[in-house]
N, C-alpha and C positions, 0 to 999 in steps of 0.2 A: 647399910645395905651393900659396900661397896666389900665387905668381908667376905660377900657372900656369890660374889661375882668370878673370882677365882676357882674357887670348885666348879659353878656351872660350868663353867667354858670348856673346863679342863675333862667333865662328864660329858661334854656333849662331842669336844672332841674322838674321845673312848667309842661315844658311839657308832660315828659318822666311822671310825676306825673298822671297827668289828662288823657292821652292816654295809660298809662301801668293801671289804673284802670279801666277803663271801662270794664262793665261786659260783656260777649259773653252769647247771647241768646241761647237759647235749640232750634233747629229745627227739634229735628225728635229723633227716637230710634229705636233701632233693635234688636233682641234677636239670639243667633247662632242657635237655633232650632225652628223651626212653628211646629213639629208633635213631639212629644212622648208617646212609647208603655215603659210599665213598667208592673212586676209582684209584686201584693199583698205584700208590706213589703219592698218592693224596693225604693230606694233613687235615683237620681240623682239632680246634680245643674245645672241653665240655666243661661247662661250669656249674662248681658243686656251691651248693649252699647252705651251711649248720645251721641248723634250728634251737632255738630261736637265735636272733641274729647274735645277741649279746652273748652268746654260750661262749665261757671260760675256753675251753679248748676247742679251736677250731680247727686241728692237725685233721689231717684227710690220707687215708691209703689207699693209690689206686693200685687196681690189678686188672688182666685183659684173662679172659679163660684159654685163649686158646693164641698164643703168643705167635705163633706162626702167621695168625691171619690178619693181627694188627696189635700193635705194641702200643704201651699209654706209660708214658711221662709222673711223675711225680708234681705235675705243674697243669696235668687235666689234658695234653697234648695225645691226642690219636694218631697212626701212623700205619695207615692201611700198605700192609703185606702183600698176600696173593689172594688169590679170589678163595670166597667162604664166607663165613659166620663164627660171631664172637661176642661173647659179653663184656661189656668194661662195666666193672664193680667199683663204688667209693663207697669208701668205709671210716666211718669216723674212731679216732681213739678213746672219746671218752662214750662209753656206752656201745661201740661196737653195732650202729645204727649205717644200714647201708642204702645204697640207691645203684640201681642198673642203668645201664644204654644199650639194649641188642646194635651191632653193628653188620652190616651187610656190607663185604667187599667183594666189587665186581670189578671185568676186565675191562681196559683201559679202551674208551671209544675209539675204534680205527675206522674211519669213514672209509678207506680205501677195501678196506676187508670188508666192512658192511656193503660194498658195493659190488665187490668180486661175488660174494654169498648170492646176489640176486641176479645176475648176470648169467643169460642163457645162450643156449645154442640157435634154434628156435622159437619165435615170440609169435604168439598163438594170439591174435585180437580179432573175435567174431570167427568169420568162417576164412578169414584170411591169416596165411603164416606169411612171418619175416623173416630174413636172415641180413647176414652181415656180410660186406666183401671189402677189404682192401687193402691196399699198395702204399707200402711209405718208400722213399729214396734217402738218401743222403746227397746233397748239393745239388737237386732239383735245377735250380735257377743259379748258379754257381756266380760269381764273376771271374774274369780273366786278369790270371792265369787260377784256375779252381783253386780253393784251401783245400789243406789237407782234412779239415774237419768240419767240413759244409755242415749249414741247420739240417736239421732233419724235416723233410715235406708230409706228409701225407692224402692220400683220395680216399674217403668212406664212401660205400656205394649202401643205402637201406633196399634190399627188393624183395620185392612182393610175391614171394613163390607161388602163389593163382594167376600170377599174369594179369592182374586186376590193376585199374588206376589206384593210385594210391591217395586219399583221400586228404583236403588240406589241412585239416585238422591233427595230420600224423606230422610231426618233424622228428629230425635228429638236429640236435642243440648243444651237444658236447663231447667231447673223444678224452677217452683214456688209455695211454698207452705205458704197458709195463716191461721193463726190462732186468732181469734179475731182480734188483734190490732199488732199484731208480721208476720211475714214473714220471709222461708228461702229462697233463689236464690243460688241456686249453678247450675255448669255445670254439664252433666253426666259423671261418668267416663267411659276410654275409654278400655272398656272390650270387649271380644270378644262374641257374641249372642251363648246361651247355645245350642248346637245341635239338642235337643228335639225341638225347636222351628221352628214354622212352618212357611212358607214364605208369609202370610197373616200378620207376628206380628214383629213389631221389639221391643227389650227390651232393658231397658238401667235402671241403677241403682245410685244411689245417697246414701253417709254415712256422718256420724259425722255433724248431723243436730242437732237443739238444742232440750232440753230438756224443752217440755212445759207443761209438768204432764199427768198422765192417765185417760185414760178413754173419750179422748178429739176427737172430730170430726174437719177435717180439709178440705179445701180444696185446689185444684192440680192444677194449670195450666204447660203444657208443652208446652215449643214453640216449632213449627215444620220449619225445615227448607227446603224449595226446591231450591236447588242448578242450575235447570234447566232454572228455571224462576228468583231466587235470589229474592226469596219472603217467608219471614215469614211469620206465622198463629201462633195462642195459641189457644189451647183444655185444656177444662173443667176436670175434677172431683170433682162435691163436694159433699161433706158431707162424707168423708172417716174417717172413725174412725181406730185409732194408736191400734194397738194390743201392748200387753205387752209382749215380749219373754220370759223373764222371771219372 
């Protein structure tokens, strides 16, 4: 028997040969994502996957349609451009089996721009309009002998152009102020409204803002808050110019 042992082996090796090489065909491909939204500057990677998993060649080619609006990697790397619309394509080599991702790229969230956009002259709530009024300085409360580059102060005044009391329910809760290319945001502080003031106006004041030189026009948005409805508004002031106190 033991003559006969040497062939099997040597046949069975032969066959594990010829049947453990044979190559597995590509049938298909799939990407984890068909939609992606991305902001301006933003990366994400998409992942392809050959079908079946065992398939002999698993080489992949990506391409984007429209190179301009996001560019893709040979390693599945997206790299959102400018704002648009684009398709990333993978395409397998063996069989020429593809899979898409539409891409949507939009403009890079600016809260400060989103905020300027909603920001009026007059704020209309019921049969009562608002406006906006106020005064920043430079070195306000200085010490002696003054800096040359005092915080910067401010007074928002909200009033009620009906001459109407202004209802509790209305605050101003934040100031934004813009200068060229610079912005301060602070909250108000929480003072108590000066007696002389009258119930058509609520004030609220803002310190230790920066220093962006004299002589300088700026302008003011306040956000207003209505606690009834739990709805924000932003009022206008521009072109306020910084007085110097000292």
């Amino acid at each position: 028997m033991k003559r006969f042992q040497k062939p099997v082996i040597i046949l069975t090796i032969l066959l594990l040969a010829f049947f453990g090489c044979k190559d597995v065909a590509v049938t298909g491909i799939a990407l984890n994502k068909d939609l992606l939204t991305l902001e301006i500057g933003e990366t994400e990677r998409l992942v392809a996957t050959v079908l079946p998993e065992n398939a002999t060649n698993q080489t992949i080619l990506w391409t984007s349609t429209d190179m301009l609006v996001a560019t893709i990697t040979q390693a599945g790397t997206v790299s959102a451009l400018t704002q648009g619309e684009t398709t990333i394509v993978a395409t397998t080599v063996d069989g020429n089996f593809t899979a898409s991702c539409k891409v949507n790229v939009k403009e890079k969230f600016d809260p400060i721009k989103e905020i300027k956009a909603k920001a009026v002259d007059t704020l209309v709530l019921g049969e009562n309009s608002f406006v906006l009024d106020a005064d920043l300085w430079n070195n306000l409360m200085p010490s002696f002998p003054p800096p040359p580059d005092g915080p910067l102060c401010s007074i928002n005044w909200l009033i009620c152009t009906n001459f109407v009391t202004i209802p509790h329910h209305i605050d101003m809760v934040k100031q934004y102020v813009f200068f060229e290319n610079f912005f301060w945001i602070t909250e108000y502080r929480n003072t108590p409204p000066p007696p002389y003031l009258p119930p058509y106006k609520i004030e609220k004041t803002s310190r230790n803002g920066p220093f962006w030189g004299k002589n300088i026009y700026v302008d003011v948005i306040s956000q207003i808050h209505d606690a009834k409805s739990n709805k924000d508004y932003f009022l206008w002031k521009k072109n306020v110019f910084v007085e110097n106190a000292y």
